[in-house]
N, C-alpha and C positions, 0 to 999 in steps of 0.2 A: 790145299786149305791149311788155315791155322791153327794147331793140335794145344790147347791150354793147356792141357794136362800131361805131359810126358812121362815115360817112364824115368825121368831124372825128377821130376817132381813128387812121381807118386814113391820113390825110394829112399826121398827124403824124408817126406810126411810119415814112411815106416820107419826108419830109423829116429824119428824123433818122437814116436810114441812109442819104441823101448827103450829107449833112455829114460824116459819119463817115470815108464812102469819100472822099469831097474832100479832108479833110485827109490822108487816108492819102497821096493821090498826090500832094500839093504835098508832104509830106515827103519822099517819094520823089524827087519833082522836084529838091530841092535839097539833098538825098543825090547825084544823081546828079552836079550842077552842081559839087557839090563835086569829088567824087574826078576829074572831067573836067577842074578846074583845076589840081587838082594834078597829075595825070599828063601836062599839058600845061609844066608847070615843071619836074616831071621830066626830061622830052626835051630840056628848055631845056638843060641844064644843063652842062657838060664831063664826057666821061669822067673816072672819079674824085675827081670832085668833091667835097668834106668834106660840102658838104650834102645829098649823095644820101639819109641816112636821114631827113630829115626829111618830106618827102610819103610814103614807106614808112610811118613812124610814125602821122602825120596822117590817112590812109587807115585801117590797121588801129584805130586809135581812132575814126573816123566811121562805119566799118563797126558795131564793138563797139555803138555807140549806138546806130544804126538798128537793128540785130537785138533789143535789148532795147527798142527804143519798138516794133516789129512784132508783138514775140510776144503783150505785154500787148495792145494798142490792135485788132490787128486778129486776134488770132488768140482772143481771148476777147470782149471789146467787141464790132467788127467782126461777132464769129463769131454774138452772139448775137442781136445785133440782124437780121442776116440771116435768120436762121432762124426769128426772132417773125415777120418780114414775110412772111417765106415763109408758118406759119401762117395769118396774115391774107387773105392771097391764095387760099386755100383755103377759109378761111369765106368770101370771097367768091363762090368761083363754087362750090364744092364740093356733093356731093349731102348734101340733109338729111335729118332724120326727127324727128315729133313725136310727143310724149308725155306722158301725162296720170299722175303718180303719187305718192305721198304724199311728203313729205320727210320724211327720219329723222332726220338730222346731216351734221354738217361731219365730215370723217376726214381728221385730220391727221399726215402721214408724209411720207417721205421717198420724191417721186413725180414725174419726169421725165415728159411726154407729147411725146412726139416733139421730143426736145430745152426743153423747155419747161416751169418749174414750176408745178405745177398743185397744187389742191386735191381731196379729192374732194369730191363732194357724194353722200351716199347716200338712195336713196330705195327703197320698198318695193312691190312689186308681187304682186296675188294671183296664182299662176301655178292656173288652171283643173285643165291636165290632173295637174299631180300634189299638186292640193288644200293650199297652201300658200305661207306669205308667203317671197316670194322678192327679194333686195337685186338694186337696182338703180344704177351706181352710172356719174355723169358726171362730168366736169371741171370747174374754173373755175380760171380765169386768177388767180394770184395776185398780179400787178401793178394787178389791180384790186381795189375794194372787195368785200365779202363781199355777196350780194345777199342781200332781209331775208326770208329761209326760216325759220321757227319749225321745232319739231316738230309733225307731224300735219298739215302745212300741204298743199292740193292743189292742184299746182303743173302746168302744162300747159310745157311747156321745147322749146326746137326746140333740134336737137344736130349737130353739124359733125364729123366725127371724131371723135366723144364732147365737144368741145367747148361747154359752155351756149355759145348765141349770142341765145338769147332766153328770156325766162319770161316768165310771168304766173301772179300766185295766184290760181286759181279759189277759191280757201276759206280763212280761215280757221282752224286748229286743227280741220281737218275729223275728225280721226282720233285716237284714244287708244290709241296702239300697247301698253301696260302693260295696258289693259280687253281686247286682241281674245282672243275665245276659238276659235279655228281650228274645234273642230268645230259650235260653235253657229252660226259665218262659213258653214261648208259646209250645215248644214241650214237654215237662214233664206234662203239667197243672201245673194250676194253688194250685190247693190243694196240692203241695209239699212246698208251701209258707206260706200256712195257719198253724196257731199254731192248736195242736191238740185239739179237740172240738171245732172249731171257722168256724166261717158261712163265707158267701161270704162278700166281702165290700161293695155289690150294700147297698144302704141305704132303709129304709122301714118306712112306714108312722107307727103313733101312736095311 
């Protein structure tokens, strides 16, 4: 099967959320080094001194900047990149489940997964007990490439949170969703639909 996530993936996405946090607190360091030198001149100084407003000023303008290099950098950057790793840490040890089912299309909208933007991918499954094609529908990481799913295609996919972490095409253009006739599907069985060698679409844990 096809593994999205590798350990060469997931060692990047940690090394690039300590670099992130690194520079965050060496600015902070010399944010901090700053205003401590000023208010170290400040005290210096005579009561009344003509230059008392200038470390005031100096301060309030190094402040102004630190908060707008914080808001962007770590409260959006920072924010996001933590929360993809966080993701990743979870298709790591997280519990999974596999499954075998057609692919329909890519469904593209406007679709956050746990902080996270995603694709859908839908795919179709027969559901037995109430005799009809039922969507099925998981994630994909839009930071990565689109994985090479046609239509009709029988796809076995291990899934993290709804997350694809893995596929494999068992088939082909197994399926002609525009030809299925639901009740010729119900009286034939369903095994006239299935590619040869390929299992039911119920899903099964991992």
């Amino acid at each position: 099967m096809t593994t999205v996530y590798n350990d060469e993936y997931y060692l990047s996405i940690y090394k690039q959320k300590k670099r992130i946090f690194n520079v965050f607190w060496a600015v902070t360091a010399c944010y901090a080094a700053f205003c401590i030198a000023w208010f170290i001149y400040h005290v210096s100084l005579p009561y009344n001194d003509p230059m008392l407003w200038l470390p005031k000023l100096c301060v309030y303008v190094g402040s102004v900047l630190y908060v707008v290099f914080c808001f962007p950098y770590l409260g959006i950057k920072g924010s996001r990149i933590r929360r993809y790793y966080k993701m990743l840490t979870y298709v790591s040890i997280g519990l999974k489940g596999v499954e075998r089912n057609y692919f329909y299309s890519f469904q593209q909208k406007s679709l956050q997964k746990d902080n996270i933007d995603v694709v859908g991918c839908v795919f179709e499954t027969w559901n037995k007990k109430k005799s009809e094609w039922m969507d099925r529908e998981a994630y994909w990481d839009v930071e990565l490439p689109y994985p090479p799913f046609e239509s009709g295609d029988y796809v076995q996919y291990i899934v993290q949170s709804n997350f694809i972490i893995q596929y494999e095409i068992l088939q082909k253009q197994a399926l002609e969703f525009e030809e299925i006739d639901e009740e010729e599907y119900e009286e034939d069985g369903e095994e006239n639909y299935l590619p040869e060698g390929a299992e039911d679409t119920e899903s099964v844990e991992a």
